[in-house]
N, C-alpha and C positions, 0 to 999 in steps of 0.2 A: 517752537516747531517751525514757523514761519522767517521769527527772524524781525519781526517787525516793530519791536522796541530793542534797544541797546541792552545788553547784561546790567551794564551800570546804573540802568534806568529803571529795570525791573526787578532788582537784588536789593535794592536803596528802598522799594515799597515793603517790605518785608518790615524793616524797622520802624515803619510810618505806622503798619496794620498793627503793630503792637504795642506802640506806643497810642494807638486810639484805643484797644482793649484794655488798654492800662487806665484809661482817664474812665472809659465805662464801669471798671469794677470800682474805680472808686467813688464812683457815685450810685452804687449797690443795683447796678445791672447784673445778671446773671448770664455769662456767655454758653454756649452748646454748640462746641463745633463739630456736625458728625461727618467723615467721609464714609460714603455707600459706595464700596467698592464690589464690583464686580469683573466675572473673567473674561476674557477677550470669546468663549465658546459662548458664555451666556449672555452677551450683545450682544453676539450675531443671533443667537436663538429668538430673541425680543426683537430687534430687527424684521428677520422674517415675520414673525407674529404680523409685525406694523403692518409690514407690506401683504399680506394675505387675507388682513382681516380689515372691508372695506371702513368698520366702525375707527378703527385705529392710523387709518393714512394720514389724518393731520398730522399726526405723531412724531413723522419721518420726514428729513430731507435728504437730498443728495448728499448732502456734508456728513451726515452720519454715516455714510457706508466711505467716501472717499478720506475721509479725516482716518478711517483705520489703520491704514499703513503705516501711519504716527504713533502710534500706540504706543510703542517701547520711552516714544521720548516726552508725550504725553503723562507715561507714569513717570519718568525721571524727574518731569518738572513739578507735578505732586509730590511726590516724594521731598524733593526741597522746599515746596513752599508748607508741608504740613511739619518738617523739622525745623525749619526756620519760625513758624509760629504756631508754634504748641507750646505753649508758655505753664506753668502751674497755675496759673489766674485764669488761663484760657484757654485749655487743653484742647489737644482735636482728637478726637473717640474713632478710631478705624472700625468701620463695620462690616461685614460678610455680610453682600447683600444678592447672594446668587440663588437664596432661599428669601422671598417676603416675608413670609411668617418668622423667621427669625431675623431678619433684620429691624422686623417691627416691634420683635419681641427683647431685643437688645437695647434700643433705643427707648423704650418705653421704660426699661426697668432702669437705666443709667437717669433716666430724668423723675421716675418717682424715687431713686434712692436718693436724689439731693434734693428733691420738696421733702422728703420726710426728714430730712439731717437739719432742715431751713427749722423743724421744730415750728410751725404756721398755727397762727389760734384765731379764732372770730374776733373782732374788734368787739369792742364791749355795747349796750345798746344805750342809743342818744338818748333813753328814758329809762326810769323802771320801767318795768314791762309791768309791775302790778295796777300802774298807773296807767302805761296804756291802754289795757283791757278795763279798768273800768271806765275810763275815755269812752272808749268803743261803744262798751251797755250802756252807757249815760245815752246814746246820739240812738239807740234800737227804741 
């Protein structure tokens, strides 16, 4: 928007960000990339909110409301950077988040459907337990 690094300089990180997700999955990290998108009517509506509601002013700076006029190119350069690295190993998830309740509720079910696919068990216990419990009565 600004102009303040080269193309060549910020197009070239694109292949660095996934070539790091790439070294994290293979060492059994699990990545969750979510974008929380929202509409240009429904930041300005939370905006105001900021500004109306004294509990909320930390919320807000000037740059929120003057950074708007950017907006088109804003989304243009999201747009490249979630095509450029949304990889199968490290997907970026688009979420409609002009609604809470369903952006909480999209997100929560994309991350318990892959804890429940992970197939997770309790690790087994560093004793028998028949033995821990009479440990226990032995010391009552």
């Amino acid at each position: 928007m600004h102009k303040l690094v080269p193309k060549s300089v910020w197009s070239a990180r694109y292949e660095r960000i996934n070539d790091f997700e790439k070294i994290l999955v293979k060492n059994d990290v699990a990545i969750f990339k979510f974008f929380l998108h929202i509409s240009t009517e429904e930041q300005a509506r939370r905006l105001e909110q900021r500004i109306d509601n004294p509990r909320k002013n930390w919320k807000i700076s000037l740059a929120d409301i003057t950074e708007r006029i950017y907006w088109d190119e804003y989304r243009a350069a999201y747009e490249d950077a979630l095509t450029e690295c949304s990889t199968e190993r490290a997907p970026w998830y688009l979420i409609p988040a002009n609604k809470k309740w369903f952006r909480n509720l999209a997100v929560s079910q994309i991350l318990v459907d892959a804890m429940t696919a992970w197939k997770m068990e309790y690790p087994p216990p560093p004793a028998d337990p028949s033995e821990l419990r009479a440990a226990l009565r032995a010391q009552a």
